[in-house]
C-alpha positions as CSV (number, residue, x, y, z in Angstrom):
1,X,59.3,107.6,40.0
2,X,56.4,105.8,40.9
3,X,57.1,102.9,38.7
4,X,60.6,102.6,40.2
5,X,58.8,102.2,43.5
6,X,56.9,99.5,42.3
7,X,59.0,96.3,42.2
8,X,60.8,97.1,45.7
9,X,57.3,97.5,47.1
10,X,56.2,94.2,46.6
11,X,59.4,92.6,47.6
12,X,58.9,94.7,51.0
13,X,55.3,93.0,50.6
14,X,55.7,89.9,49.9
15,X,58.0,89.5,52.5
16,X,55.8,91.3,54.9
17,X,53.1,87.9,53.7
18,X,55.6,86.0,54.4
19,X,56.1,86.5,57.4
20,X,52.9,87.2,58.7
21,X,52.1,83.6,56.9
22,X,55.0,82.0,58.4
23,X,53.7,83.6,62.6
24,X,50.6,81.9,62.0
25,X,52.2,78.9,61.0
26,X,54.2,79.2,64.3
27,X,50.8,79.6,66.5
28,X,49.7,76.3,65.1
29,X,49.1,73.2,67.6
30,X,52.3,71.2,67.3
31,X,51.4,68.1,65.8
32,X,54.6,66.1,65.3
33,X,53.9,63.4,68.3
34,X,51.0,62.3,66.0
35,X,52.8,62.3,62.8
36,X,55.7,60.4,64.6
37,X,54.7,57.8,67.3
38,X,52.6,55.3,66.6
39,X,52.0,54.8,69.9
40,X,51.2,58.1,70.7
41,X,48.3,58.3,67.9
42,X,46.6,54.9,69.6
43,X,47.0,56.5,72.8
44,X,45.5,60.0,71.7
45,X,42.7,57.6,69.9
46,X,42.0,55.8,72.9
47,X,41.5,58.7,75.0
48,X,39.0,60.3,72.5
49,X,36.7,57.0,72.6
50,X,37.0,56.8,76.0
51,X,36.4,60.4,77.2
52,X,33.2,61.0,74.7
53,X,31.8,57.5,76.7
54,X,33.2,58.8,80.2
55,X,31.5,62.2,80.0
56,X,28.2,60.4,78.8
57,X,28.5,58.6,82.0
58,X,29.7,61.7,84.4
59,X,26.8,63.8,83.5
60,X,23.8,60.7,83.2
61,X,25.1,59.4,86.9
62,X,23.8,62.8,89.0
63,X,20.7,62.9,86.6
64,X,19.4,59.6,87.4
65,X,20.2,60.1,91.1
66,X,18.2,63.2,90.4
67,X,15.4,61.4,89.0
68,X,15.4,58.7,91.5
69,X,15.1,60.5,94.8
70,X,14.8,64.3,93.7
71,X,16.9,65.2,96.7
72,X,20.6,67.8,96.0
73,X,22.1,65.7,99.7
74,X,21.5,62.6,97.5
75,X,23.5,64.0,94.5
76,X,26.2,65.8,96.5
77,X,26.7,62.6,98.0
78,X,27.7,61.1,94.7
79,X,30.8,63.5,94.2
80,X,31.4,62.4,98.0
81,X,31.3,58.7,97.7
82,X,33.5,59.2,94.8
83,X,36.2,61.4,96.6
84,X,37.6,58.6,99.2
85,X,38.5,56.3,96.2
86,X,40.0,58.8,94.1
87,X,42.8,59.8,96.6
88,X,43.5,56.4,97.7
89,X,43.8,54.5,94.2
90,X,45.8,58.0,92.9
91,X,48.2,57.3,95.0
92,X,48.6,53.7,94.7
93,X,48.2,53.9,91.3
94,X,51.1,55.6,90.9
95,X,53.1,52.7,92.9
96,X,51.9,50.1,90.7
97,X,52.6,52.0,87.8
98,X,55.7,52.1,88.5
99,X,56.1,48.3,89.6
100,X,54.4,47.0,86.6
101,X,53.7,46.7,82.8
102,X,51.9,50.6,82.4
103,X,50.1,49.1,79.6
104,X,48.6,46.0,81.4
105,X,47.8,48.1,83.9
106,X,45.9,50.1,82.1
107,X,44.3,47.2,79.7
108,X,42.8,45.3,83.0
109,X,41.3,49.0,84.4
110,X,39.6,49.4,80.9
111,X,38.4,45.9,81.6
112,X,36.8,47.2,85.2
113,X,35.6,50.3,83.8
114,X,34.0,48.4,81.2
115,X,32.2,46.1,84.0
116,X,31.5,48.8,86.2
117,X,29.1,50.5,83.2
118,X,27.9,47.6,82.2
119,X,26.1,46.8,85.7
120,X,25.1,50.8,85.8
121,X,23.0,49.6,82.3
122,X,21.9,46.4,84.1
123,X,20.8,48.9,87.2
124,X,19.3,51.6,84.9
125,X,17.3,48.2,83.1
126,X,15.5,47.5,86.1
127,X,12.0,48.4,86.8
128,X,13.1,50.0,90.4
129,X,16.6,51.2,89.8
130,X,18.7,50.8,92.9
131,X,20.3,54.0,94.4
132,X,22.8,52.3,96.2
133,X,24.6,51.3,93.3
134,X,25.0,54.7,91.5
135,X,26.7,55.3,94.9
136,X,28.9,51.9,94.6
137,X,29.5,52.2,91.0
138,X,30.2,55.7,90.7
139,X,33.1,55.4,93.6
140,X,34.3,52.2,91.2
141,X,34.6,53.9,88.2
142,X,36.2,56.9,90.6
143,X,38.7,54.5,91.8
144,X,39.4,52.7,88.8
145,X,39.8,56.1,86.8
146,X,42.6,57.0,89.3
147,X,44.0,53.6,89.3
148,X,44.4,53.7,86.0
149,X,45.2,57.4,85.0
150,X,49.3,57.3,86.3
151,X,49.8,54.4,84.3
152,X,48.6,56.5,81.2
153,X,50.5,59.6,82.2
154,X,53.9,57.4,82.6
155,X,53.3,56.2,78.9
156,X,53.7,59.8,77.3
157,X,57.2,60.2,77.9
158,X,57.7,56.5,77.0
159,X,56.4,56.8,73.3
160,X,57.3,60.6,72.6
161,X,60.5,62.4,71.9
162,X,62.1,64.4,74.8
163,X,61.5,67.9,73.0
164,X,58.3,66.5,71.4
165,X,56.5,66.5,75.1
166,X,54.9,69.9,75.2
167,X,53.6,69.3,72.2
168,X,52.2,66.5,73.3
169,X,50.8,67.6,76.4
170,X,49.3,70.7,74.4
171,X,47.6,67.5,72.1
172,X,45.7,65.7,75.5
173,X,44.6,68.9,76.3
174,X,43.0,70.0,73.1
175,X,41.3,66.5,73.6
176,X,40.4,66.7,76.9
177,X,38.9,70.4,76.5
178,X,37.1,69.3,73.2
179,X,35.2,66.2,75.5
180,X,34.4,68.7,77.9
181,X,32.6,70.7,75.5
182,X,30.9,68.4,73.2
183,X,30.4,65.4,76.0
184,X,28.4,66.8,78.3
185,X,26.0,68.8,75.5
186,X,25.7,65.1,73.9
187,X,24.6,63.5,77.2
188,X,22.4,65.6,77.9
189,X,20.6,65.4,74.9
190,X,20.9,61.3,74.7
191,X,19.7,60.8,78.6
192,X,16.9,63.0,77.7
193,X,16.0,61.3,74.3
194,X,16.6,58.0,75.4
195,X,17.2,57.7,79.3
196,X,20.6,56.5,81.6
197,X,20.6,53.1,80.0
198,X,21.2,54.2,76.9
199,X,24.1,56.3,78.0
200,X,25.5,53.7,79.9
201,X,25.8,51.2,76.9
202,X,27.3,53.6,74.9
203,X,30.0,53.9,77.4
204,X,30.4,50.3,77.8
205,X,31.2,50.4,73.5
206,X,33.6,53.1,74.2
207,X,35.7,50.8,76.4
208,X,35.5,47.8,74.0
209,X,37.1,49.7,71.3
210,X,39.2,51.6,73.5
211,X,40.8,48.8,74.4
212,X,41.1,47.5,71.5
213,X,43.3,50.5,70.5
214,X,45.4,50.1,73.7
215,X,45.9,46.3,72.8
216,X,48.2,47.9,69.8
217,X,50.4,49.9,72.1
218,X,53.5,48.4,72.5
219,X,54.6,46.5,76.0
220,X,56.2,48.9,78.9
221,X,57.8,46.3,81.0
222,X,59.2,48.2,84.4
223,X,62.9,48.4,85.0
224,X,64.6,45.5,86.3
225,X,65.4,47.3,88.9
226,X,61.9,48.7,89.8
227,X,60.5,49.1,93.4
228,X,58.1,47.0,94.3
229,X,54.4,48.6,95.3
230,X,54.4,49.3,98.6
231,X,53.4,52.1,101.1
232,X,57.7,52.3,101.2
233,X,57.6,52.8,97.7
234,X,54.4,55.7,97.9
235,X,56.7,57.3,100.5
236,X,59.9,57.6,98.4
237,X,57.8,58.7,95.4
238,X,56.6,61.6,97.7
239,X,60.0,62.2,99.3
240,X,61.5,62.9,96.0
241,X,58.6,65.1,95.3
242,X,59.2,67.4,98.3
243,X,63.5,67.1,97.5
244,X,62.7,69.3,94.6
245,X,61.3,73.1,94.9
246,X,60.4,73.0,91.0
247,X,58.2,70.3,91.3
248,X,56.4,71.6,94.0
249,X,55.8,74.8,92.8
250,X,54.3,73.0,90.1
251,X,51.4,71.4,92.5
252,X,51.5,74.5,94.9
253,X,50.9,76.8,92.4
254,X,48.3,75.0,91.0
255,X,46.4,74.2,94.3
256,X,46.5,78.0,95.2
257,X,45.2,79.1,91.9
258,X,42.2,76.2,91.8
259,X,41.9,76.9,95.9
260,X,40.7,80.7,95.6
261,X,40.2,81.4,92.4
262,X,37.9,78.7,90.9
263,X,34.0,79.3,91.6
264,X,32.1,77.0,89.1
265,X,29.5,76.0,91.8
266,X,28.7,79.5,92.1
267,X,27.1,80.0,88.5
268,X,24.1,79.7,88.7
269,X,23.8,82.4,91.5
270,X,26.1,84.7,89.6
271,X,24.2,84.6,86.5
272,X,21.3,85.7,88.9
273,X,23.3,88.6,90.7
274,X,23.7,89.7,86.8
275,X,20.1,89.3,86.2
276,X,20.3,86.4,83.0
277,X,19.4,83.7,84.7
278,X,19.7,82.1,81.1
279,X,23.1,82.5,80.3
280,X,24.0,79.7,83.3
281,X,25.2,77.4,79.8
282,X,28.1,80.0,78.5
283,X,29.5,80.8,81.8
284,X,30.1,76.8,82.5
285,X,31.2,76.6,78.5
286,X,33.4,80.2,78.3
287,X,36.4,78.3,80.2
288,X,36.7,75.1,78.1
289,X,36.0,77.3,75.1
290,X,38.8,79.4,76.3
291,X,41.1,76.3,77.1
292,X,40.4,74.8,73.5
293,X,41.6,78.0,71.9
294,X,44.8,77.7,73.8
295,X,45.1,74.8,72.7
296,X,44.4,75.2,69.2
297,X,47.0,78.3,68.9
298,X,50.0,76.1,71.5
299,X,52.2,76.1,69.0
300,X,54.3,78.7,70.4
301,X,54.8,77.4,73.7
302,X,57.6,74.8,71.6
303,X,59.9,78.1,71.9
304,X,59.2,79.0,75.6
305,X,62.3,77.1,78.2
306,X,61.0,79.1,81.2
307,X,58.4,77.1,82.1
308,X,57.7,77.2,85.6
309,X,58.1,81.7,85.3
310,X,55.8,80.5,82.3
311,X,53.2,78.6,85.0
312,X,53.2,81.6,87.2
313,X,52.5,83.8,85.1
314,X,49.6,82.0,83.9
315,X,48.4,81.5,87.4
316,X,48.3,85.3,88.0
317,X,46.1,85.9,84.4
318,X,43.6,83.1,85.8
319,X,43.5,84.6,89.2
320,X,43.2,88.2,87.5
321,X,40.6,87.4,85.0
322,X,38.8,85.2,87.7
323,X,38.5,88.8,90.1
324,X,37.8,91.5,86.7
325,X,34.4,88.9,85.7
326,X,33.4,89.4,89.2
327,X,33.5,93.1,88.9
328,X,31.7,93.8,85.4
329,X,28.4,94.2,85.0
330,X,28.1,93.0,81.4
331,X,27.2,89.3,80.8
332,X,29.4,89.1,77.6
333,X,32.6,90.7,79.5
334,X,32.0,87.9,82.0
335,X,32.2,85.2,79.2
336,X,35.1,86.5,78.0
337,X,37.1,87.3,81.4
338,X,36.0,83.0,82.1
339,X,37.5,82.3,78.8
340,X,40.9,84.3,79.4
341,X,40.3,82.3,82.4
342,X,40.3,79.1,80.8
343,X,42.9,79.5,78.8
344,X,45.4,80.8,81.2
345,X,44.6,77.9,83.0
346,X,45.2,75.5,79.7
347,X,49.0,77.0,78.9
348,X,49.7,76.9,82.9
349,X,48.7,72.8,82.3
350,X,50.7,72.2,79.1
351,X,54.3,74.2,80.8
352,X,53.4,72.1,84.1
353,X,53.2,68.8,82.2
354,X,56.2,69.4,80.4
355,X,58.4,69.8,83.8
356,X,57.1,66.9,85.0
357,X,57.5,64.6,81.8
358,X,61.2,66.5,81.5
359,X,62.2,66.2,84.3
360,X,61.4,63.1,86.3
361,X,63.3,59.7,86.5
362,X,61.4,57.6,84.5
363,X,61.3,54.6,87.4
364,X,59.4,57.3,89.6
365,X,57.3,58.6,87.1
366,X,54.1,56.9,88.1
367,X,54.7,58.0,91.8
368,X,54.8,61.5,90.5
369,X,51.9,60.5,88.4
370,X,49.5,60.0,91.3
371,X,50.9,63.2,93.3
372,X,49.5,65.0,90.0
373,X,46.9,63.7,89.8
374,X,45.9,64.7,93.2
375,X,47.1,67.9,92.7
376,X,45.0,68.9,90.0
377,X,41.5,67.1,91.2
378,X,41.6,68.2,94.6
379,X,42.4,71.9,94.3
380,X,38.6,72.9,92.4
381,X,36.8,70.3,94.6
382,X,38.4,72.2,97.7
383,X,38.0,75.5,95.5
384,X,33.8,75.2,94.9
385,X,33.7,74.9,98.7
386,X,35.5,77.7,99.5
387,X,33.7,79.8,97.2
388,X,30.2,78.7,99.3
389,X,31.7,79.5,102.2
390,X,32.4,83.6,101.4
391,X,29.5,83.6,98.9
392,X,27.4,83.3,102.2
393,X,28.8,86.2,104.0
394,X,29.0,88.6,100.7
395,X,27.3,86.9,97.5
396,X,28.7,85.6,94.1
397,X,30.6,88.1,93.1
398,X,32.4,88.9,96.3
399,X,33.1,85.6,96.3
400,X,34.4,85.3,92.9
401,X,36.6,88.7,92.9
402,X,37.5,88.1,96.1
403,X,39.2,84.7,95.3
404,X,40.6,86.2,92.3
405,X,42.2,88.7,94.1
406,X,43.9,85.9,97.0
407,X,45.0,83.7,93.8
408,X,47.0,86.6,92.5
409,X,48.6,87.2,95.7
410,X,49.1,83.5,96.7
411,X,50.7,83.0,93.2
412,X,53.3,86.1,93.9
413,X,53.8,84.7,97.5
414,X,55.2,81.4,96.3
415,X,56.4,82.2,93.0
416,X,58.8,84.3,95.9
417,X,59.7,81.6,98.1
418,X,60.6,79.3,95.4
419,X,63.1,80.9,93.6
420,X,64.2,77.0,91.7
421,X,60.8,77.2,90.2
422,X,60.5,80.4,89.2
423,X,63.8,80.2,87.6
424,X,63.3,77.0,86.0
425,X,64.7,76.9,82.4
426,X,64.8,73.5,80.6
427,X,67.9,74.4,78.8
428,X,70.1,74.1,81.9
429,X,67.8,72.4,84.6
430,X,70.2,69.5,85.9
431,X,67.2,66.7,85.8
432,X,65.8,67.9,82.2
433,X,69.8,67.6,80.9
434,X,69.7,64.2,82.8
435,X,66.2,62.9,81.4
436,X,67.8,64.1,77.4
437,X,70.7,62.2,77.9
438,X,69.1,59.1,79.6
439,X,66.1,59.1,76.5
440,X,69.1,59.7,73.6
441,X,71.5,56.8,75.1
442,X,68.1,54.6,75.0
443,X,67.3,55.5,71.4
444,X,71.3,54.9,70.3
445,X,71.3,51.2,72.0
446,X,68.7,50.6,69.4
């Protein structure tokens, strides 16, 4: 009997390996974009030069200021002086990017980048470094960042297949949360080792050959039609913004969640309220670690059309996780409710990328562009201050569970008033049907 047993058991086996084989498979990072846009792949190459050279930069800037006057108003002031420039060439960066060649645009901001790290080098040379033009620099590169970012955004959907752009967007994420880890270790380590001009040369390389890479990209001339840059232009862009519920539950949810949930300035007085001062490093490393392992294991969000139910309920986990590592006493349960954190945060990024490269016309994608862009940056730097604020009246972790707890209901509140976003569903959504048909008449006129 047992023998007759035998042969259908490892058929129900195998098959069981099979299949368990074949769900891994399906949790692993879509790669397709890479294997199937050349454009795409000098793009994603760019991007990794550029962002291991950007964070060298980001983290040497407030250490030199640091060094130079030992004052914290001094190095507040540098995120400050940076703020003003960012808004302003967000924005018009997204007319322009519109209104012009994306790639030129981009290839003369690599240019100014370039320039504006070289003269930090120059600076950092000197015998008596000037402070006034980490201030004037930093706001440069700032501006020129935002300048330059819609242009870059408005190339994805240019150079990728329509059902090919989560994947995508799960790709810049994995290499955006893979700088954010090993940038900032490596800066710290090279400014120490070999001080800010050392740093700031390496960055100026990184441009170079980054541009190099973006030389290759094909042209992106505008429409024939295309408006003009123009505060007429910014306007319509931002019209058509507030003309469409799903959209802005994209940036509303996003704002709310970053708004009272984030609390990064508060970490090194919650790793005192928990009594290991030294384990200020994993709290500030648990979220990217967490956003990286989305990443990594995004292949499943191919199969997901619900993505803006998909964006709030990813809100909510962040919010949630946020409030739980506020109430646990354990340091470890902390790391681990920051990387849940993180990577609630990651898959809410990838589903609202893909509703805005799905859906939006692309003669007003770089308009859009900027409103993202602005969306995402100002939320945590409005968040860290909010956090101050209540951490004075209860401490860290009333501050950080309290925040977590408003996220969760700020989420709920709009995910009700915004019924088009919350039933979003890229298989019937009028302007993703519109975008497919608009990207497949393209590809048959050759």
């Amino acid at each position: 009997m047992r023998h007759g047993r035998c042969p259908q058991w490892h058929f129900v086996a195998e098959k069981s390996d099979r299949t368990f084989r074949a769900r891994l498979r399906g949790l692993g990072m879509d790669i397709r974009p890479l294997r199937e846009s050349r454009d795409f792949r000098l793009l994603m190459g760019s991007g990794i030069i550029t962002m291991f050279g950007s964070f060298l930069t980001y983290v040497t800037v407030p250490l030199q200021m640091k060094e130079l006057t030992g004052s914290y108003v001094a190095v507040g002031l540098v995120s400050l002086a940076e703020f003003i420039p960012m808004v302003v060439c967000g924005l018009w960066g997204g007319a322009i990017a519109d209104a012009l060649d994306r790639r030129k645009v981009v290839l003369w901001c690599e240019v100014g980048l370039a320039l504006a790290a070289l003269i930090l080098m120059i600076n950092a040379l000197l015998p008596e470094p000037q402070v006034w033009v980490l201030y004037v620099l930093g706001a440069c590169l700032a501006g020129l960042d935002s300048l330059q970012r819609p242009s870059l955004d408005a190339m994805v959907p240019r150079v990728v297949k329509h059902d090919q752009l989560t994947a995508a967007a799960a790709l810049i994420s994995f290499r955006w949360n893979f700088g954010a880890i090993v940038g900032p270790a490596l800066a710290g380590v090279i400014v120490v080792a070999f001080g800010p001009a050392v740093t700031y040369g390496i960055d100026v390389v990184s441009y170079v050959l980054s541009f190099v890479l973006l030389w290759r990209v094909r042209r992106l001339p505008p429409r024939e039609d295309a408006t003009p840059a123009s505060l007429k232009s910014l306007v319509q862009g931002m019209r058509y913004a507030v003309s469409r519920s799903d959209l802005m539950g994209t940036y509303l949810v996003d704002m709310a969640a970053m708004f009272f949930a984030i609390a990064t300035a508060l970490y090194p007085f919650l790793v005192d309220e928990l009594g290991v001062p030294t384990a200020l490093g994993l709290l500030y490393s648990a979220g990217a670690a967490g956003s990286l392992l989305a990443s990594v294991t995004s292949g499943w969000t191919r199969r997901v059309h619900r993505h803006g139910l998909g964006v709030i309920v990813a809100a909510v986990l962040w919010g949630a996780a946020m409030g739980v590592a506020a109430l646990v006493p354990n340091i470890w349960i902390v790391v681990l409710c920051l990387a849940v954190a993180g990577a609630a945060d990651m898959i809410s990024g990838i589903f609202r990328s893909t509703i805005w490269n799905q859906t939006i016309p692309d003669e007003l994608r770089g308009r859009l562009a900027g409103i993202e862009l602005l969306s995402y940056s100002t939320g945590p730097m409005l968040g860290n201050a909010r956090a101050g604020f209540m951490a004075q009246f209860g401490g860290a972790r009333f501050s950080v569970g309290v925040g977590g707890l408003l996220c969760v209901g700020a989420v709920a509140l709009l995910a009700a008033v915004l019924p088009k976003f919350r039933k979003y569903d890229a298989r019937t959504d009028e302007h993703a049907l519109a975008e497919r048909r608009r990207r497949e008449a393209l590809v048959a006129e050759g």
